[in-house]
N, C-alpha and C positions, 0 to 999 in steps of 0.2 A: 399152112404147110409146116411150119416150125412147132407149132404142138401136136401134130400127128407123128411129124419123127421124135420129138423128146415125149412120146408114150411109147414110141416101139423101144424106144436106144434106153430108156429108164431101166426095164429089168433086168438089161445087157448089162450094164455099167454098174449096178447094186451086188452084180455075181461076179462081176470080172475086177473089183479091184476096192482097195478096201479104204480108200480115197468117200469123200462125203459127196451125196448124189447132188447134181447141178441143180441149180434152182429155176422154177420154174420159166420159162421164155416170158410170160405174164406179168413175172415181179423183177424177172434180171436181161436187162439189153444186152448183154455180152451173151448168153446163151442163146437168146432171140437170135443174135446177128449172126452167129456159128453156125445154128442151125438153118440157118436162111443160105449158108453158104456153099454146104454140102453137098444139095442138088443142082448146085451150079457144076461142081467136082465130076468128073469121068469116072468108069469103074476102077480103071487105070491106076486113076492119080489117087484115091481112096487107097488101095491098095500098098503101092510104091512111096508115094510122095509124100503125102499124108502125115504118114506117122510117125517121118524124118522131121517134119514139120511141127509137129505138135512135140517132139523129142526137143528140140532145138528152142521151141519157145519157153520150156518148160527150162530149161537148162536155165537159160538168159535171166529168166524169174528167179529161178532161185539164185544165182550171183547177183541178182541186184539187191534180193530179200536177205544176202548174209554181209552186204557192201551198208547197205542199209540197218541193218540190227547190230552191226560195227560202228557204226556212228553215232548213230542215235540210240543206243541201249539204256545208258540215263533214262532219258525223257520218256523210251516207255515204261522202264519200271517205277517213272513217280508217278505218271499216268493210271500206270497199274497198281501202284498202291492208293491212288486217292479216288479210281473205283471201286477199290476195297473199300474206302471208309466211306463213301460219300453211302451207302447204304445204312452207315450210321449219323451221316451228319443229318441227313435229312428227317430222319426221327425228331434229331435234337430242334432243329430249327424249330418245328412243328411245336414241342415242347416250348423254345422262349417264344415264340409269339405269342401262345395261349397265355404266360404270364404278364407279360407285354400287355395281352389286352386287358387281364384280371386287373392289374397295378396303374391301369389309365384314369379311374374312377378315382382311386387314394391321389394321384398327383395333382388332380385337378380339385380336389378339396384342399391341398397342400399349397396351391397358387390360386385360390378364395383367400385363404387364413393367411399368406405373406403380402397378397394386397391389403388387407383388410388392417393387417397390423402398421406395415410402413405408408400410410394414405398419407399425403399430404392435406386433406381436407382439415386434419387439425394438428394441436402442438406433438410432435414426437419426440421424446425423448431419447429415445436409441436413434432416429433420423438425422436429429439433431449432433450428436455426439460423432456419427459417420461423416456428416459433411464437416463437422471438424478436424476426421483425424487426415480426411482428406485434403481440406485445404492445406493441412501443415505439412500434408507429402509432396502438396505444388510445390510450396514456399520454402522448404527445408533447405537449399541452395541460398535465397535472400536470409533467413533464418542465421545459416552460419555464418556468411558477411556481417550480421550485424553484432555478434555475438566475435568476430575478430575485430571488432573495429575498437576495442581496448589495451588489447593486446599490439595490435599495430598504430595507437598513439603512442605508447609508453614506449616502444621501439623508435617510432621516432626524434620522440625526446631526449629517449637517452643519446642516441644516434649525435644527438646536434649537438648537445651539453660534452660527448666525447672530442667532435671533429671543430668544437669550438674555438679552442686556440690554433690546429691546426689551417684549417682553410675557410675561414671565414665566409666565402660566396656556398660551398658547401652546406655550415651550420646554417648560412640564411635559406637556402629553399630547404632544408631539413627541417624549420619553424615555419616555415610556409604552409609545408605541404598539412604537419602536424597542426596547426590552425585552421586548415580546411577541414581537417578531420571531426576535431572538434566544433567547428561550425557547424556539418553533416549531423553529428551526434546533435547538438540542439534542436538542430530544425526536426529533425524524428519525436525530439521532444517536447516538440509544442507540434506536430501532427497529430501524435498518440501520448495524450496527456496522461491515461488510464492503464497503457500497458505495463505489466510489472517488467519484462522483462527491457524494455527503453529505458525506465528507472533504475534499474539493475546497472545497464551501459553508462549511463549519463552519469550515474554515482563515482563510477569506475574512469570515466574520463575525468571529472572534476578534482580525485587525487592526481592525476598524470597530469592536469593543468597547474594543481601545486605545486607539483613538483618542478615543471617547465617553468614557473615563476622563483622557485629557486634558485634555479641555473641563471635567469636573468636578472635576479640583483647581485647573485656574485659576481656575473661578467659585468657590472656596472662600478664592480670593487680591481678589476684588471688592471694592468702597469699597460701605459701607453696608450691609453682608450684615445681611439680616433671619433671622429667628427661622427662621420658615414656608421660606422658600427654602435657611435653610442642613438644615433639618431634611430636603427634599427632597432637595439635593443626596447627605447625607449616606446616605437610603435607594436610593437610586439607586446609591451606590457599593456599599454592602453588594449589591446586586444584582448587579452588572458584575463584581466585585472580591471575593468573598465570601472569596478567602484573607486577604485583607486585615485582615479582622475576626475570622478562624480563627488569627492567629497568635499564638504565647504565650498565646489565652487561655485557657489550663490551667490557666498558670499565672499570671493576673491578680486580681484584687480582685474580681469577681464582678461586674464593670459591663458585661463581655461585649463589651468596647469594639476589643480587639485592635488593631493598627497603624492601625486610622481614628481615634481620638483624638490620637495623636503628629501624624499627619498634617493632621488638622484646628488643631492649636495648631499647625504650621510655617507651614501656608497664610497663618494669619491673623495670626501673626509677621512673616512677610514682608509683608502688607498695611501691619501699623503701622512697620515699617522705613520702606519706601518712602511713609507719609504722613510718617513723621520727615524722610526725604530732601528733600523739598519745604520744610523752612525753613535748607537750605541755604543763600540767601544771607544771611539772618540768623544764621547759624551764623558765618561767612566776618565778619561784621562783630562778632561776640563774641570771632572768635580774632585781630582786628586788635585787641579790646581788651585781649585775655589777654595780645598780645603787648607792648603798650604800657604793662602793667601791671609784666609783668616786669623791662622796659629800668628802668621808674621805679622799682622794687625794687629795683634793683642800682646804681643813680646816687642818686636821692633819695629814698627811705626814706619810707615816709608822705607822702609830697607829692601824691600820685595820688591822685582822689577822682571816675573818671568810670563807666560801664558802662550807662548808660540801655541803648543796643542789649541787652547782655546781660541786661537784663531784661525786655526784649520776648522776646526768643528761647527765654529758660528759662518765661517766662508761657505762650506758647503752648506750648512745650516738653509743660511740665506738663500743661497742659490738654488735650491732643492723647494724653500716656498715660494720663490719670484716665478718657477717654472710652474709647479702646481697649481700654486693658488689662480696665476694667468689665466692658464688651462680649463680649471673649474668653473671659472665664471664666463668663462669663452663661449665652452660650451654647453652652460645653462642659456647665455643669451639668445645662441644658435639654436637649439632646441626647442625651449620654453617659451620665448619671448624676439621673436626674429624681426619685427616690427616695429621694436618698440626703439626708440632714439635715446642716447646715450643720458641727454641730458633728463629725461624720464626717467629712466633709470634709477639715475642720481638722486631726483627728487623723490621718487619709491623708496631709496633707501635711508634716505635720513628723514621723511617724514612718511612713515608707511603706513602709521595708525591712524595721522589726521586725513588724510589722503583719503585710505578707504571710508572710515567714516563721511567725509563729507560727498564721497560720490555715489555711496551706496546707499539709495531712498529708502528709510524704513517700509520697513512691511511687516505685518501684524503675524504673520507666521514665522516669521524668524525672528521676533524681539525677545521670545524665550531663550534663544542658543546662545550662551555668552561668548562663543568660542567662532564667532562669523566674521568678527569685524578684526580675527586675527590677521598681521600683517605677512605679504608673502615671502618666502621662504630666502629670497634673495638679500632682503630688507635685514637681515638679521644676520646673515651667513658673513660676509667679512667682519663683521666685527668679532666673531668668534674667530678668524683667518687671525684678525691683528691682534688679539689678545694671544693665542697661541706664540703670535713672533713677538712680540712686549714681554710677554714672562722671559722666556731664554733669554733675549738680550738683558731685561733687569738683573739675571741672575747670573748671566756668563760673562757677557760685556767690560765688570770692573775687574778679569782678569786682564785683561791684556793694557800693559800700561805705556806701551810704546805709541808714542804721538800718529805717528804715517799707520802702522798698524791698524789705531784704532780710527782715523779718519777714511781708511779703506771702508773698515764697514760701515761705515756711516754711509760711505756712498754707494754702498753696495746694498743699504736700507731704504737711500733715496732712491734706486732707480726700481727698486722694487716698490715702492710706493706712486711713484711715476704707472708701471707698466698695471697697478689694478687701478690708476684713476684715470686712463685712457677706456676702462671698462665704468667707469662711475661709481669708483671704490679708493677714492684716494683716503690716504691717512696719514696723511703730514702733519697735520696737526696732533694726532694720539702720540707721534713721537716725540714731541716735546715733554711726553711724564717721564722719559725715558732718564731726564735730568734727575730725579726723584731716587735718589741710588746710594745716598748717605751724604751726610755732613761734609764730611773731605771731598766727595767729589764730585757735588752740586756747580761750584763756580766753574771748574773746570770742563764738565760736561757743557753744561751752557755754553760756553766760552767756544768749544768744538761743536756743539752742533752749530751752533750759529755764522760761524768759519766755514764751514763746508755748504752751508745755504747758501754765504755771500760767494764762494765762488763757483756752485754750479748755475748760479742765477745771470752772474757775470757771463757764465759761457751762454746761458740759453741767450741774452743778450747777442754776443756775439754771431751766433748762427741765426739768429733772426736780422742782423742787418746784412748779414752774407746773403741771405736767398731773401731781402725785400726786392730788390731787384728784379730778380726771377719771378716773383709771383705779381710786380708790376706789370710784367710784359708778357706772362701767359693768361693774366684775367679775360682777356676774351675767348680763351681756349675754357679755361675752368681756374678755379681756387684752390692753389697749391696750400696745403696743411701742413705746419712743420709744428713736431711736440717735440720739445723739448727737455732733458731730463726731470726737470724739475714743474716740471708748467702742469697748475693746477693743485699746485700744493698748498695752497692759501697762506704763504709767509712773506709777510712783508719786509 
């Protein structure tokens, strides 16, 4: 039914309106279903109703088609423009595919020649060079760690050598940490014995460990060196410096002390030097008395009767090496030799050479070194302490002519000889050359030292019958020690 009335209604509709004719019922279901509709319609309603009806829909279409092309006017004119071009893109497409396929045959002879060149089946050269530069692109993060770790020893060094006098717990983990450091850097270099650039580091730590052992012998030359701090200093050195402590001692006394003990007694020799230099101008005002002594020596004979200055200068004198010299060998003992008993000591020091000789077994590799069977460092060191305090007093001493005066320091010599032979360094006997002072005042010196022995002997006397008692009645508890000022000075 629907195609016999869209043949009658076709030629109507091509003359009555200039509208594009409907499409066929066959290809468009909106004209099938119209026309299917029609014959349902009255002549009536065709007439009347119809074409109110068809009016009204057409209205509705076109305000939804102008509501619609208001909204969306964009989207069709990109629409409509990329209809326009797609009659050109599809040419092109057509176009790169054909090269696409032409260019297939060259990339696949292009990936022959890159496998064939980078094979693994033998040595490459360029292969080899790649996976180098790649591994240093891993590593480049470890790379620059290892490459600061010179720069942050010498920081740390100097760090500690700055906060050194200030807070001591400070510089000590500031040489802590800085000795780790340098331990880290060794062990890389004995990993990679062959790397330049570990050699490069390790060179570069090895001046900053100079330098760190610089800082540590001058803090061994410091005013007031404690126990604790020179004990640190001195483990830090064996750290830094461990030849130091490895030399001759083969052939030492078994204190295992090697060149840090000589070293430790110069430091702190030069300490009590330059605290002696400090009464320099007292010194300067004894040698205007020395001088003045002599003029009156040579003019009037016994007429001179001055030296107050000189015996302020030999008072602190003395008092400046009773405090040092103690100190020194305090703590050498502490340090060096913590084991070892007083009376060893003693016997190290006045027989040092026969000592080590006869306890150290020859051995055929060391009868070349003449320098094995040297004694240690202790063995030697007060007698340079007492020759130091024997020169000033032979040469300052015959100022002061006043009897109580000069019997002060006398006893201001004994108890300084007292407090280094509580260490196993007496020298009461080297003071007896002290008479050795001229002609005129040989009998006289005699005379007074020999006075001032009988009466500090007399008192040790006395405190020892004072406290016999006391250590009768605590020997079950322990053995009370009483020294005396003068005990152990070998003066009969």
């Amino acid at each position: 039914m629907a195609d016999y009335l869209y043949e009658l209604l076709v030629p109507h509709l091509a003359t009555a309106s200039a509208s594009p004719t409907p499409l066929n019922p066959e290809n468009d279901t909106t004209t099938a279903q119209y026309l299917n509709r029609l014959p349902t319609l009255s002549l009536q309603a065709l007439q009347d109703t119809e074409p109110q009806s068809l009016a009204q829909s057409s209205h509705s279409n076109i305000l939804s088609l102008q509501a619609l092309s208001n909204r969306s006017h964009k989207t069709f004119i990109s629409s409509a423009d990329n209809l326009a071009g797609l009659r050109n893109s599809i040419p092109q497409l057509s176009r790169d595919a054909q090269q696409l396929r032409d260019a297939i045959p060259k990339l696949d002879e292009e990936a022959v020649l890159f496998s064939s060149k980078y094979s693994r089946a033998a040595e490459n050269a360029a292969l080899e060079k790649r996976k180098k530069v790649m591994q240093l692109a891993r590593n480049v993060d470890r790379l620059s760690d290892i490459l600061e770790l010179p720069t942050l020893l010498s920081t740390a060094v100097s760090s500690a050598a700055a906060g050194s006098g200030a807070a001591g717990s400070s510089s000590s983990t500031t040489y802590s940490a800085a000795l780790d450091v340098y331990a880290h850097i060794k062990r890389l270099q004995t990993l990679y014995p062959d790397s330049p650039l570990v050699r490069d580091v390790s060179a570069q730590a090895e001046d900053a460990m100079k330098d760190m052992t610089s800082h540590l012998i001058t803090g061994l030359r410091a005013q007031n060196l404690r126990l604790a701090a020179a004990m640190r200093t001195v483990g830090w050195l064996r750290r830094v410096a461990p030849e130091l402590e490895n030399l001759r001692s083969d052939g030492g006394t078994g204190t295992g002390e090697g060149a840090l003990g000589a070293l430790f007694l110069i430091c702190r020799l030069a300490n009590l030097v330059a605290t002696l230099e400090a009464l320099e101008p007292l010194r300067e005002l004894a040698d205007q008395e020395s001088h003045r002594r002599t003029q009156s020596t040579e003019k009037k004979p016994g007429s001179w009767s001055d030296g107050h200055q000189t015996e302020k200068f030999l008072k602190r004198y003395i008092e400046i090496f009773r405090e040092q010299s103690f100190a020194i060998v305090s703590l050498y003992k502490n340090i060096f030799t913590p084991n070892q008993s007083e009376s060893e000591l003693a016997v190290t020091g006045l027989r040092g050479i026969d000592a080590r000789i006869k306890s150290t077994a020859p051995r055929p590799a060391q009868q070349e070194d003449p320098l094995q069977h040297l004694p240690p460092a202790l063995a030697t060191f007060p007698i340079h302490l007492v020759q130091l305090l024997t020169d000033t007093l032979r040469a300052y001493l015959p100022n002061v002519r006043d009897k109580s005066s000069r019997e002060s320091l006398l006893t201001q010599v004994l108890y300084c000889a007292a407090s280094l032979g509580r260490l196993g360094g007496d020298f009461g006997m080297i003071l007896t050359e002290l008479s050795d002072m001229g002609e005129e005042d040989e009998h006289d010196m005699a005379y007074e030292w020999e006075e001032v022995t009988r009466k500090h002997r007399a008192l040790a006397g006395r405190l020892e019958q004072l406290t016999g008692g006391n250590t009768a009645s605590g020997s079950s508890k322990g053995t009370l020690r009483v020294t005396s000022p003068v005990q152990g000075l070998g003066i009969a």
